[in-house]
N, CA, C and O of each residue as an XYZ file, in Angstrom:
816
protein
N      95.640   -144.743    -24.274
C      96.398   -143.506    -24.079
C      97.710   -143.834    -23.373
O      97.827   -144.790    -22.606
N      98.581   -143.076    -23.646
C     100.348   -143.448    -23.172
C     100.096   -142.869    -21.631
O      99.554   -142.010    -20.936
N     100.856   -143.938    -21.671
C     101.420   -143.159    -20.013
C     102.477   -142.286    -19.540
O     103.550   -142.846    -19.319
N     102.419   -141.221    -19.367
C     103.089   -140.274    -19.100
C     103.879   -140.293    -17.354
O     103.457   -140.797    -16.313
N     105.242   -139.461    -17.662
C     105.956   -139.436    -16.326
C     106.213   -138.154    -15.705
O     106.635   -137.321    -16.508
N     106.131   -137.895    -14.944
C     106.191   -136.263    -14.307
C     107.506   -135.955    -14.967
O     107.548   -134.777    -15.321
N     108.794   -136.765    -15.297
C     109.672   -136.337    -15.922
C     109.403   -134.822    -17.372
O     109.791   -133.664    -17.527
N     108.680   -135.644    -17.985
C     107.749   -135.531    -19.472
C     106.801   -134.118    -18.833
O     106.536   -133.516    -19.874
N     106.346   -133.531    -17.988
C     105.417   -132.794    -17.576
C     105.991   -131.162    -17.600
O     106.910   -131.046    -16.790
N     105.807   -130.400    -18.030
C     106.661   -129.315    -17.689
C     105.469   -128.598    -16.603
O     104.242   -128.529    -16.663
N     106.720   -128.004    -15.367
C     105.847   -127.040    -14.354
C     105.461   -128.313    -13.557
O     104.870   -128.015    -12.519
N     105.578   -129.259    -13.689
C     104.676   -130.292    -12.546
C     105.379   -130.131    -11.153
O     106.574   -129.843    -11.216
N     104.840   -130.269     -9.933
C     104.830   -129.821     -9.265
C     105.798   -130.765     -8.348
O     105.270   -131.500     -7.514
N     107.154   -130.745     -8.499
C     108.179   -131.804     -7.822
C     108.360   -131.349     -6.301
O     108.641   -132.209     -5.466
N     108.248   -130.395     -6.034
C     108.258   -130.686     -4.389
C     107.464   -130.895     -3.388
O     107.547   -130.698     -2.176
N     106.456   -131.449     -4.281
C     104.935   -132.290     -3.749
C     105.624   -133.182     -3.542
O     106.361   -133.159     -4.528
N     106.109   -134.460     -2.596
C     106.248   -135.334     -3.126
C     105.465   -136.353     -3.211
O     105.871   -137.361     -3.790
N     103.888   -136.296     -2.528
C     102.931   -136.910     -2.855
C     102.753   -137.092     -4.016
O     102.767   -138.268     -4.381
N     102.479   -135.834     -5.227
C     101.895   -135.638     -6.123
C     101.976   -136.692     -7.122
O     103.040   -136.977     -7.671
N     100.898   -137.265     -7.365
C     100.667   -138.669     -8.616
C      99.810   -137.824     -9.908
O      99.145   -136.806    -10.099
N     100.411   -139.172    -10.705
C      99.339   -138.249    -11.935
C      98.509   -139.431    -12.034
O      99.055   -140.509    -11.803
N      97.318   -139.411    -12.328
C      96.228   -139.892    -12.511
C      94.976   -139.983    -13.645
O      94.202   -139.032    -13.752
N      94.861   -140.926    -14.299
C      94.376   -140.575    -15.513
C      92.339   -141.512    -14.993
O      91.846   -142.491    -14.433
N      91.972   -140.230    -15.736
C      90.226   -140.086    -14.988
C      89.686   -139.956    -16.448
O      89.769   -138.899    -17.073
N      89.163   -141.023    -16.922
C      88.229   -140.446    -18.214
C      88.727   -140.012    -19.487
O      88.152   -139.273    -20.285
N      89.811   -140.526    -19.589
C      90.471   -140.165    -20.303
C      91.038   -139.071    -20.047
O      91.704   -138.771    -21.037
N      91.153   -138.184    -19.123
C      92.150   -137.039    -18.797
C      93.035   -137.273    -17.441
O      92.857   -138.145    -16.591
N      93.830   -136.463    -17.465
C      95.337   -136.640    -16.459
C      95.350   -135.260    -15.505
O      95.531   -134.047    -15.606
N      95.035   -136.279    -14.518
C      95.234   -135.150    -13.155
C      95.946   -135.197    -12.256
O      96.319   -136.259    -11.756
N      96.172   -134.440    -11.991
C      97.312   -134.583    -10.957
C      97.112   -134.085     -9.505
O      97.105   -132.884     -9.237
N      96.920   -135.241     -8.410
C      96.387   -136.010     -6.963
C      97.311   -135.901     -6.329
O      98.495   -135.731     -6.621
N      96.626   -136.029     -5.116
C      97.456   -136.183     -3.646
C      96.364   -137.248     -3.002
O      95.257   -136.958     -2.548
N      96.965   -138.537     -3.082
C      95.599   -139.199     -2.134
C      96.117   -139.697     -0.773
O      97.227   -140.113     -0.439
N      94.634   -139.475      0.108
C      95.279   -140.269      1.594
C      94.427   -141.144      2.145
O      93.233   -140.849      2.204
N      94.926   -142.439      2.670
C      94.200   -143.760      2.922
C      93.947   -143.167      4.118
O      94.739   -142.402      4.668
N      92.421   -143.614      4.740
C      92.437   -143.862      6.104
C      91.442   -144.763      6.604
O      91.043   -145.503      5.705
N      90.850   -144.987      7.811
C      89.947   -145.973      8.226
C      88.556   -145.613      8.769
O      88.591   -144.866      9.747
N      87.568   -145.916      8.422
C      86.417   -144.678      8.791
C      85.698   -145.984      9.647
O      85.282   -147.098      9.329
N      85.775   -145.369     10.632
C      85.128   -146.641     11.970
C      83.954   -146.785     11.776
O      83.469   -147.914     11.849
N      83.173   -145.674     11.475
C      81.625   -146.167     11.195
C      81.021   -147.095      9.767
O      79.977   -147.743      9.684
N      81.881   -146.921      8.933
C      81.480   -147.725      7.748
C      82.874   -149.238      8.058
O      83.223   -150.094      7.245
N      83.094   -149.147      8.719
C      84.357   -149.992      9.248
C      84.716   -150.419      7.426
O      84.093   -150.949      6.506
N      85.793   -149.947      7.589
C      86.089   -149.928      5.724
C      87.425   -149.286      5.626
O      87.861   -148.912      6.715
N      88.047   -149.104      4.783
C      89.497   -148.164      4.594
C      88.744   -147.595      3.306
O      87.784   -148.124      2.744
N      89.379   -146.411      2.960
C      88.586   -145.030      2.527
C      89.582   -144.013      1.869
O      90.339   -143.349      2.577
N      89.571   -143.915      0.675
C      91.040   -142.764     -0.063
C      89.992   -141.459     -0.086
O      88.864   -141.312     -0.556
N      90.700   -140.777      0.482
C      90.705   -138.974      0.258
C      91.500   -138.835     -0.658
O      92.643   -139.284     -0.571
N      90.913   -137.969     -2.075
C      92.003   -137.208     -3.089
C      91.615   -136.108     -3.623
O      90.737   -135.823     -4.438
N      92.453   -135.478     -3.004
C      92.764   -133.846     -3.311
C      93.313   -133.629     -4.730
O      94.329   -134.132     -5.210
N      92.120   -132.466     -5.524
C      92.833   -132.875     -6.667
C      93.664   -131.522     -7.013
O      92.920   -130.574     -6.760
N      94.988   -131.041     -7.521
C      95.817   -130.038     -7.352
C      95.770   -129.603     -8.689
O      95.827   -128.380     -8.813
N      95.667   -130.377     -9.906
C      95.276   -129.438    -11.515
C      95.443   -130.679    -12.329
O      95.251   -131.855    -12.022
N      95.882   -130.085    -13.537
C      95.038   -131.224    -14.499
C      96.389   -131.513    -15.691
O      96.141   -130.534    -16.395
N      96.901   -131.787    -15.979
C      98.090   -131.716    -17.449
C      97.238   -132.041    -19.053
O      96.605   -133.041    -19.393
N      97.513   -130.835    -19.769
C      97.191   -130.579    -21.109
C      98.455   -130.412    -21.973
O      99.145   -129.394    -21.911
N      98.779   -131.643    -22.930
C      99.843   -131.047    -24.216
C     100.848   -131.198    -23.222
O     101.593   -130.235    -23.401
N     101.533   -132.263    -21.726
C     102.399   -132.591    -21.196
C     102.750   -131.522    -20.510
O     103.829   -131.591    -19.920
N     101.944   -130.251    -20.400
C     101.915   -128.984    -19.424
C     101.451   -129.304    -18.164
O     100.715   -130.288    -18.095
N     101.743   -128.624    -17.022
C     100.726   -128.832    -15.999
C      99.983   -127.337    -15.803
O     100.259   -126.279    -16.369
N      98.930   -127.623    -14.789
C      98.016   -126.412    -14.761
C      97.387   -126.625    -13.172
O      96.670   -127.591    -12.907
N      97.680   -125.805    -12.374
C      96.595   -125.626    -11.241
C      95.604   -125.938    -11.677
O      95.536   -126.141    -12.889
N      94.183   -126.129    -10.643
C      92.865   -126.270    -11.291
C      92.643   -124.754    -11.200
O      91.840   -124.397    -12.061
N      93.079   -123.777    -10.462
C      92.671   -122.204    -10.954
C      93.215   -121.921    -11.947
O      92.731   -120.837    -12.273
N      94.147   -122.298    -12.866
C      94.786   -121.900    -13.766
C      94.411   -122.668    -15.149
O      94.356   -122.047    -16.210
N      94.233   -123.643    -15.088
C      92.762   -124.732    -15.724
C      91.745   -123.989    -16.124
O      91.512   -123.673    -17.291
N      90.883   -123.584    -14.808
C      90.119   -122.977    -15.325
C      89.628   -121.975    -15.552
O      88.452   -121.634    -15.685
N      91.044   -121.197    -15.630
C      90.952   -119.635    -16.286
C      91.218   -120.169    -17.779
O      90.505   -119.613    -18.615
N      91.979   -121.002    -18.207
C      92.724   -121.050    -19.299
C      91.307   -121.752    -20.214
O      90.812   -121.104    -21.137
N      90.870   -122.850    -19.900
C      90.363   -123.493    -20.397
C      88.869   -123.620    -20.190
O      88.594   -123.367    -19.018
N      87.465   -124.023    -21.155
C      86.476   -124.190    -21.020
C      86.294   -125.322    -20.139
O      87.264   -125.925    -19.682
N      84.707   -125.744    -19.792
C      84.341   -127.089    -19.542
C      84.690   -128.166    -20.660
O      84.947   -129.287    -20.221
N      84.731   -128.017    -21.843
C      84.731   -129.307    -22.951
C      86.168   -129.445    -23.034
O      86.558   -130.474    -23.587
N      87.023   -128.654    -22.614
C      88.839   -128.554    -22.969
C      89.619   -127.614    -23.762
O      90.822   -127.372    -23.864
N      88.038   -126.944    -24.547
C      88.586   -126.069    -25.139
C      89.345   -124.377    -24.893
O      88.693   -123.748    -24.060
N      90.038   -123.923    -25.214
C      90.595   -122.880    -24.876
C      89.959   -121.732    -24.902
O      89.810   -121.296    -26.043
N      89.370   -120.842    -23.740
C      88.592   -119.450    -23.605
C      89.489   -118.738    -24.271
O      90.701   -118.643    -24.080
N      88.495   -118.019    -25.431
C      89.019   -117.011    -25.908
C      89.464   -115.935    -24.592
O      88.972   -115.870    -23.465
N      90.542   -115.163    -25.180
C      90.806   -113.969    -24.327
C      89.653   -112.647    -24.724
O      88.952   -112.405    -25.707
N      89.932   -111.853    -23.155
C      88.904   -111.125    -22.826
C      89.559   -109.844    -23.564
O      90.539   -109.245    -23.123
N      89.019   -109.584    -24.501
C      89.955   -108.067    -25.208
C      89.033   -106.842    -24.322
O      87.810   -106.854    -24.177
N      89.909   -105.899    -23.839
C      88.939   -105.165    -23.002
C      88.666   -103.536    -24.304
O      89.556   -102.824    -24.769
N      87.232   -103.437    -24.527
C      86.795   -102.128    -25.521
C      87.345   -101.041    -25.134
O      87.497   -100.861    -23.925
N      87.705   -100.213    -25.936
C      88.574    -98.777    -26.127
C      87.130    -97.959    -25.941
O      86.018    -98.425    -26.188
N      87.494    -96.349    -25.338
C      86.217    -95.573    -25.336
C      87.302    -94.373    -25.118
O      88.428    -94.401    -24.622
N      86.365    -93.074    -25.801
C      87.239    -91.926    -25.490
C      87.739    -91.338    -24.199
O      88.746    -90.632    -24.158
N      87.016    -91.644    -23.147
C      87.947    -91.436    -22.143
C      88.576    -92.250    -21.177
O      89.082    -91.876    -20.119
N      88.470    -93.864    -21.812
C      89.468    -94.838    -21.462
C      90.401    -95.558    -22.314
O      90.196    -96.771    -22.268
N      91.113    -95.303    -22.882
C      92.000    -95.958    -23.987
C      93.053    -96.409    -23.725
O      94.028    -95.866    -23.205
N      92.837    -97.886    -24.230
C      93.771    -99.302    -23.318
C      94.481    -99.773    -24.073
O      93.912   -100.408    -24.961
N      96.166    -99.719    -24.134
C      96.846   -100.457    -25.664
C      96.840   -101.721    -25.329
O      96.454   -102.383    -24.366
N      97.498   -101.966    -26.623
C      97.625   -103.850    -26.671
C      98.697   -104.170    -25.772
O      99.232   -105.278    -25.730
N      98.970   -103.303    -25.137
C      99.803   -104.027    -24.485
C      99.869   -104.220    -23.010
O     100.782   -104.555    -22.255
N      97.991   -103.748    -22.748
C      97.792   -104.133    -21.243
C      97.461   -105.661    -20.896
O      97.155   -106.537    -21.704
N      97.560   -105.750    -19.860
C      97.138   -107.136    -19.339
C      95.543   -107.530    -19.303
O      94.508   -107.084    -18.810
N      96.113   -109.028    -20.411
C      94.439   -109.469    -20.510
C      93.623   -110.252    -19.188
O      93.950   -111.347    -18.729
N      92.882   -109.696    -18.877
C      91.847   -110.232    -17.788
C      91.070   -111.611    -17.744
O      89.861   -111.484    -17.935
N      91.539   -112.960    -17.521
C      90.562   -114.085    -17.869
C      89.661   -114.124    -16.481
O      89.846   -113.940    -15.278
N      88.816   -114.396    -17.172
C      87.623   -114.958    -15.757
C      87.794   -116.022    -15.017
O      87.964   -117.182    -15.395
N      87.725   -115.432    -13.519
C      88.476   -116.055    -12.356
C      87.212   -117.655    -12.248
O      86.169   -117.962    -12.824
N      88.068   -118.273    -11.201
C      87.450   -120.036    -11.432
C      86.412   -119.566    -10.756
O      86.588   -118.468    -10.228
N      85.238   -120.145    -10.597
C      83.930   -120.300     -9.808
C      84.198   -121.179     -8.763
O      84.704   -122.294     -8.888
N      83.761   -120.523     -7.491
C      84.085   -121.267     -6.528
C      82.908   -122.030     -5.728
O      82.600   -121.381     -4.728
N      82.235   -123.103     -5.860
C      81.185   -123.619     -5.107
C      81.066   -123.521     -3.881
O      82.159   -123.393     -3.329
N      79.869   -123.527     -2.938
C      79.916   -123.115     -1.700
C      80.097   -124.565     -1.141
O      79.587   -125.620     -1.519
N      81.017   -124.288     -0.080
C      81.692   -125.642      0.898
C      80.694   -125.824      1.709
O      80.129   -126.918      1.688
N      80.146   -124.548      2.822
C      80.028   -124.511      3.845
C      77.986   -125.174      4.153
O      77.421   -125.803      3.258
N      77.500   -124.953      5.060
C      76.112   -125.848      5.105
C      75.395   -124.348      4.909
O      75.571   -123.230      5.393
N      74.019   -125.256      3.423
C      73.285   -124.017      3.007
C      72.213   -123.889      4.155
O      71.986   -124.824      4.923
N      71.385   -122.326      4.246
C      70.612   -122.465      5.125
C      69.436   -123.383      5.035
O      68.754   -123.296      4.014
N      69.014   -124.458      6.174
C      67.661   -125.686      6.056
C      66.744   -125.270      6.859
O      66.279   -126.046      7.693
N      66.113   -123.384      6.721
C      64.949   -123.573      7.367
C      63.873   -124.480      6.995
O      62.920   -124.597      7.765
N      63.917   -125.194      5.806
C      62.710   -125.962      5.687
C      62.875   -127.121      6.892
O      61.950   -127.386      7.660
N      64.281   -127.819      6.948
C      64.072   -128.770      7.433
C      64.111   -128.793      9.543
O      63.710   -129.593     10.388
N      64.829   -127.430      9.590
C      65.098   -127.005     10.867
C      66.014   -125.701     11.541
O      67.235   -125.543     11.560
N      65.327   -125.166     11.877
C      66.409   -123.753     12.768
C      67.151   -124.165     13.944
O      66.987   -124.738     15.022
N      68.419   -123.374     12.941
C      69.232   -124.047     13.973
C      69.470   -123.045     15.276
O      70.241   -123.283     16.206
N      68.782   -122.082     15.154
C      69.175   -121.207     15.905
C      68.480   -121.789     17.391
O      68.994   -121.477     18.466
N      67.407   -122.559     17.322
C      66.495   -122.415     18.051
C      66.928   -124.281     18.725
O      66.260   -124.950     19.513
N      68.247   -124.652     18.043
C      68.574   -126.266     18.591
C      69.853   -126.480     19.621
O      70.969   -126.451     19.104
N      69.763   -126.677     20.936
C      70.755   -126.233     21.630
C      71.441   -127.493     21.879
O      71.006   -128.638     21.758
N      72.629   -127.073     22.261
C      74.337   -127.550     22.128
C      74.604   -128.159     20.333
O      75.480   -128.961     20.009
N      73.754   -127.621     19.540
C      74.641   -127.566     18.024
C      75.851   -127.298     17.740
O      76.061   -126.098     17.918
N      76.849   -127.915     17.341
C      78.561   -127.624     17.439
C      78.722   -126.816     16.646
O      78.019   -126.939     15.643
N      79.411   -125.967     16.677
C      80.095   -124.647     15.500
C      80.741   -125.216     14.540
O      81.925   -124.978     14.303
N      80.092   -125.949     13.954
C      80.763   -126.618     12.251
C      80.018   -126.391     11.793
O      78.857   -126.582     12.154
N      80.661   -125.528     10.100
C      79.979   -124.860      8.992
C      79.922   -125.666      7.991
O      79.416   -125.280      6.937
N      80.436   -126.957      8.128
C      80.786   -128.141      7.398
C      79.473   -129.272      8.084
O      79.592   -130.482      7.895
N      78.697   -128.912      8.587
C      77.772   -129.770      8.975
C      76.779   -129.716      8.101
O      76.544   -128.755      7.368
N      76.089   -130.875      8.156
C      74.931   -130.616      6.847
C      73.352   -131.827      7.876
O      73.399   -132.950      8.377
N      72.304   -130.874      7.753
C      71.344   -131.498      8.051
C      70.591   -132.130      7.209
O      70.204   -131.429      6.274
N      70.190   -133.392      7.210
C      69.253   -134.454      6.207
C      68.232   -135.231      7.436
O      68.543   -135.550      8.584
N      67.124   -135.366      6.830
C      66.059   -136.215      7.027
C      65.598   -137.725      6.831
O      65.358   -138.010      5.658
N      65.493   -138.360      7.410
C      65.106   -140.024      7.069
C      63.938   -139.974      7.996
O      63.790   -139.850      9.212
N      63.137   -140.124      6.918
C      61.734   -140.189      8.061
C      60.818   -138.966      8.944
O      60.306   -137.865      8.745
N      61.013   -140.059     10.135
C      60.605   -139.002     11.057
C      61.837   -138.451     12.060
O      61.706   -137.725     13.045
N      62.831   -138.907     11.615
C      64.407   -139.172     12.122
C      65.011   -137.770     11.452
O      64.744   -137.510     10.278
N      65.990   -136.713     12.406
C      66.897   -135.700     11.742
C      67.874   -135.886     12.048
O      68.261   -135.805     13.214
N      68.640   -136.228     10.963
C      70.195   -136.535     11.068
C      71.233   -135.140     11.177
O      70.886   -134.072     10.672
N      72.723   -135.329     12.002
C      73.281   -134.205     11.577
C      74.588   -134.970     10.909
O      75.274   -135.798     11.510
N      74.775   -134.578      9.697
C      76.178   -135.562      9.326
C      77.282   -134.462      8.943
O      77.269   -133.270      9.253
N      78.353   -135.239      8.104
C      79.646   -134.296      7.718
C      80.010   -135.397      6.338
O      80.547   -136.504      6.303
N      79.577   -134.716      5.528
C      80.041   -135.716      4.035
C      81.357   -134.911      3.819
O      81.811   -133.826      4.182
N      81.986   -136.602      2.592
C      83.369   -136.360      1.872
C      83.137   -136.784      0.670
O      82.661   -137.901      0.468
N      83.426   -135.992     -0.232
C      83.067   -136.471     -1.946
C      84.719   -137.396     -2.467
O      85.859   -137.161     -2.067
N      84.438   -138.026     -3.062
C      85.621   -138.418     -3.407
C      85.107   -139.370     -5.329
O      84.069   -139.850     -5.786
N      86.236   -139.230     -5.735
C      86.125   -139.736     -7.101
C      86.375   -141.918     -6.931
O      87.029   -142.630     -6.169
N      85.431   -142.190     -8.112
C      85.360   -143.716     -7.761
C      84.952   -144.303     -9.418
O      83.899   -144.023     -9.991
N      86.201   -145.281    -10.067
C      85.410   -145.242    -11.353
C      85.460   -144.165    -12.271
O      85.220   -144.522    -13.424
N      85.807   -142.389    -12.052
C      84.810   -141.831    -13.028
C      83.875   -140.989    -12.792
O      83.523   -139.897    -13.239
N      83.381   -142.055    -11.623
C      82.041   -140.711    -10.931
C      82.396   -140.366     -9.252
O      83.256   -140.792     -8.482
N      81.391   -139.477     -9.130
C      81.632   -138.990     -8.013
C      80.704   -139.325     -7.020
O      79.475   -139.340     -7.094
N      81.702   -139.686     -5.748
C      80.590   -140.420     -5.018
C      80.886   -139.731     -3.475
O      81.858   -139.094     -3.071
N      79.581   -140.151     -2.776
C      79.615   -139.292     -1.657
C      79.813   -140.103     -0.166
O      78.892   -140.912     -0.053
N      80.547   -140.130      0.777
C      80.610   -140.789      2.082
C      80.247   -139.797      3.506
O      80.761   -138.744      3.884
N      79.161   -140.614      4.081
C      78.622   -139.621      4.689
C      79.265   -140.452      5.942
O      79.570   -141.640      5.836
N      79.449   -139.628      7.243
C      79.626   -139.919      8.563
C      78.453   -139.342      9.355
O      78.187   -138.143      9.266
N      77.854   -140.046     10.012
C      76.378   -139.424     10.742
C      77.305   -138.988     12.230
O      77.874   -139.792     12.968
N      77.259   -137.727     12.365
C      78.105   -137.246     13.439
C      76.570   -136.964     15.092
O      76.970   -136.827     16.249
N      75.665   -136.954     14.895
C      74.349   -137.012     15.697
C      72.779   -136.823     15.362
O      72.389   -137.149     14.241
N      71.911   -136.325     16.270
C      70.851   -136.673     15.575
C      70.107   -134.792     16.281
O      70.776   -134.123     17.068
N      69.112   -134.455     15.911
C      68.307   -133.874     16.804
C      66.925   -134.204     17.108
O      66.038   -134.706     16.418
N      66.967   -133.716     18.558
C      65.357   -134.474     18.884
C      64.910   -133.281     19.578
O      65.492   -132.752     20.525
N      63.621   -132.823     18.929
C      62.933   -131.473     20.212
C      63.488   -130.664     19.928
O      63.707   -129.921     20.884
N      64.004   -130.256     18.791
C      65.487   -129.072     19.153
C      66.153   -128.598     20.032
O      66.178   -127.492     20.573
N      67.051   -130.093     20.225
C      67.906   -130.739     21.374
C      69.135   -131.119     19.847
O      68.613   -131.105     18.733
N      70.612   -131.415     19.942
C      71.355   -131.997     19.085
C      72.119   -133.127     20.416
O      72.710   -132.935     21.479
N      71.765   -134.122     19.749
C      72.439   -135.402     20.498
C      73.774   -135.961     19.807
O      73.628   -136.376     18.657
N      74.977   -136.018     20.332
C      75.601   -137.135     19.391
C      75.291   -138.709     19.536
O      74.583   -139.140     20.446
N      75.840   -139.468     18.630
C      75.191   -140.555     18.152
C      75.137   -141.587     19.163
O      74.290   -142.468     19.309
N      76.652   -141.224     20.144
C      76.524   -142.191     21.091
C      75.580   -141.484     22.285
O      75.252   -142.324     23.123
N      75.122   -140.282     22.530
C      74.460   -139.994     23.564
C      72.941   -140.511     22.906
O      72.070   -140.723     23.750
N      72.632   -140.689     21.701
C      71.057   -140.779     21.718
C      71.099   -141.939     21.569
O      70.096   -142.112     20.876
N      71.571   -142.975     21.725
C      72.002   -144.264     22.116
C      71.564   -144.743     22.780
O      70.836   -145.735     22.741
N      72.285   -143.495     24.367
C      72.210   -143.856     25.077
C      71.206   -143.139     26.502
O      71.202   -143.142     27.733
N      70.301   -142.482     25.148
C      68.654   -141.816     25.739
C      68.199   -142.120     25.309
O      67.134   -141.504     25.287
N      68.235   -143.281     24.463
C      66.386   -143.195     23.839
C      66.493   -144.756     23.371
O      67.582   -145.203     23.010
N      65.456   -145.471     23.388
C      65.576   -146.327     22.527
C      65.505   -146.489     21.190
O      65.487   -145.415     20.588
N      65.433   -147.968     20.155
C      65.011   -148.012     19.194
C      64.252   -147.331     18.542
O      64.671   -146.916     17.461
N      63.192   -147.061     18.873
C      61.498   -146.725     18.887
C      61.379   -145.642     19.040
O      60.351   -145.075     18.670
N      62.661   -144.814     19.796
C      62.152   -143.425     19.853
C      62.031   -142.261     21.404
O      62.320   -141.125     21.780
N      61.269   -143.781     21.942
C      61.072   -143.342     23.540
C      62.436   -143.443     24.275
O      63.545   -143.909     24.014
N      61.868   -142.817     25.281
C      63.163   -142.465     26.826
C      63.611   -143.732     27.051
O      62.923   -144.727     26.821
N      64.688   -143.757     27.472
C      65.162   -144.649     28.225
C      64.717   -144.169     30.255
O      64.188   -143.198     30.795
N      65.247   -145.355     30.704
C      65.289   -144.481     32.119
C      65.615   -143.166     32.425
O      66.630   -142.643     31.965
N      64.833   -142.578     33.171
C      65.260   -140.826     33.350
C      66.788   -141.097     34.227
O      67.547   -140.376     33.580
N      67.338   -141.513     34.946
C      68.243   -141.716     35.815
C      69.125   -141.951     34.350
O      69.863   -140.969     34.262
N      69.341   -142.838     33.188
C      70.520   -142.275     32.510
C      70.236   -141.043     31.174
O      71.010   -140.773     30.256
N      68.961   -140.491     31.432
C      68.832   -139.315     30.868
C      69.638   -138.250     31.255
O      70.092   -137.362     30.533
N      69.776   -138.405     32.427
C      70.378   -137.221     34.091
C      71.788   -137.367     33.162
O      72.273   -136.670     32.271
N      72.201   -138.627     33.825
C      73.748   -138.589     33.597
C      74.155   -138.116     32.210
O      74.880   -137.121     32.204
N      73.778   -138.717     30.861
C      73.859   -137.999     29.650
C      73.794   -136.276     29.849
O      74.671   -135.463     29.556
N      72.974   -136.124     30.214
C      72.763   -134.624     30.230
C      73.524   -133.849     30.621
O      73.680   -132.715     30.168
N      74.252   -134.470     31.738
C      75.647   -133.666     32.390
C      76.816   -133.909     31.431
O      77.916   -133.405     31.656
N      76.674   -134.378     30.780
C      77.951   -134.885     29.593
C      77.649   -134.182     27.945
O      78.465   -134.055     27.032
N      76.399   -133.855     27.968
C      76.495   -132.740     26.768
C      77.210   -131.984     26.361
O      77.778   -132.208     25.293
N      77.484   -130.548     27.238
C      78.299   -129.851     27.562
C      79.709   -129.975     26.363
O      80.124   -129.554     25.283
N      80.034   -130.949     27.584
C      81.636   -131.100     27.169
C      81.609   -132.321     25.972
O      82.811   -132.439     25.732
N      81.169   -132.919     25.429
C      81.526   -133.959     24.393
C      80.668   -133.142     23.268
O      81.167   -133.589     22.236
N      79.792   -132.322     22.915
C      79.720   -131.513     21.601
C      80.919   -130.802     21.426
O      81.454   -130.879     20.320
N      81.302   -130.306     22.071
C      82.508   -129.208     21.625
C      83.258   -130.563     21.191
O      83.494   -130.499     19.984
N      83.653   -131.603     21.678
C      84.912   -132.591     20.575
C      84.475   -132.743     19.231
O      85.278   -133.272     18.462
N      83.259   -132.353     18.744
C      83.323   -132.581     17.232
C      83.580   -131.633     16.678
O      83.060   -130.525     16.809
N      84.665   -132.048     15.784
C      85.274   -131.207     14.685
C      85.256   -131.869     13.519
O      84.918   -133.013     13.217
N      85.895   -130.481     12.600
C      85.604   -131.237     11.848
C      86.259   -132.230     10.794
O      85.544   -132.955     10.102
């Protein structure tokens, strides 16, 4: 497939000046990516935001994508809205396409795995997501990002809960051992006075 230049693009979005075009699978999208360094996977790591897609050297929001267009590429018929005797609509009203579907961002409810209502100093992030390993409850904050083609997921383990207690990673560190058990109660104490104030620093 040719390679195309935002020159060639009509509507592309020039005062992005991030904005790259990017070809995924044989289709052309058009990105904003940002490098950064993720200390826990000690690694460098691209975030890309994807802003719409170019069809026929057009560009398209992804809301405008996918009003216009199906999943396979093909073009949604328009929505002709029915005439009735006491609503009668000429051709020359505005056609209605069906708005994009928006997936939920935020963390679904896990009473199976734990209430959170009932787990104290839990941070006010709706972007938190609880998972299980074991006998172990993790609290993390994933980032999806494209790789190849497919979509892949990077998780950051932001703490743990124990007792329905939420620890961050360096406080259960630095309460508990390997295994599970207490450490000395004397740096249980001190942790404990430091709860407080180091949950509220996670954001998100």
């Amino acid at each position: 497939m040719d390679k195309i230049t935002k020159e060639q693009v009509k509507n592309f979005p020039l005062d992005n000046e991030r904005a790259r075009i990017s070809l995924i699978d044989g289709k052309y999208y058009v990105v904003v990516r940002e490098h950064y360094f993720d200390k826990t996977l000690k690694a460098s790591r691209t975030k890309t935001q994807y802003l719409g897609r170019i069809v026929d050297l057009v560009y398209y929001s992804m809301e405008e994508y996918h009003q216009k267009f199906k999943r396979n590429g093909q073009l949604r018929p328009p929505v002709i809205p029915t005439s009735s005797a006491d609503d009668q609509t000429s051709s020359t009203d505005v056609i209605t396409l069906p708005k994009k579907r928006i997936r939920p961002t935020k963390r679904r409810v896990q009473n199976s795995i734990v209430d959170l209502a009932k787990v104290k100093n839990f941070p006010d992030n709706p972007y938190l997501k609880i998972v299980k390993k074991g006998e172990h409850i993790y609290v993390i904050k994933s980032e999806h990002y494209i790789k190849n083609g497919k979509r892949c997921e990077n998780r950051r383990y932001v703490g743990k809960i124990v007792k329905n207690r939420f620890y961050t990673m360096e406080e259960y560190k630095q309460t508990f051992k390997r295994d599970g058990s207490l450490k000395d109660p004397k740096v249980k104490a001190k942790v404990k006075a430091k709860t407080t104030t180091s949950t509220s620093q996670v954001k998100e």
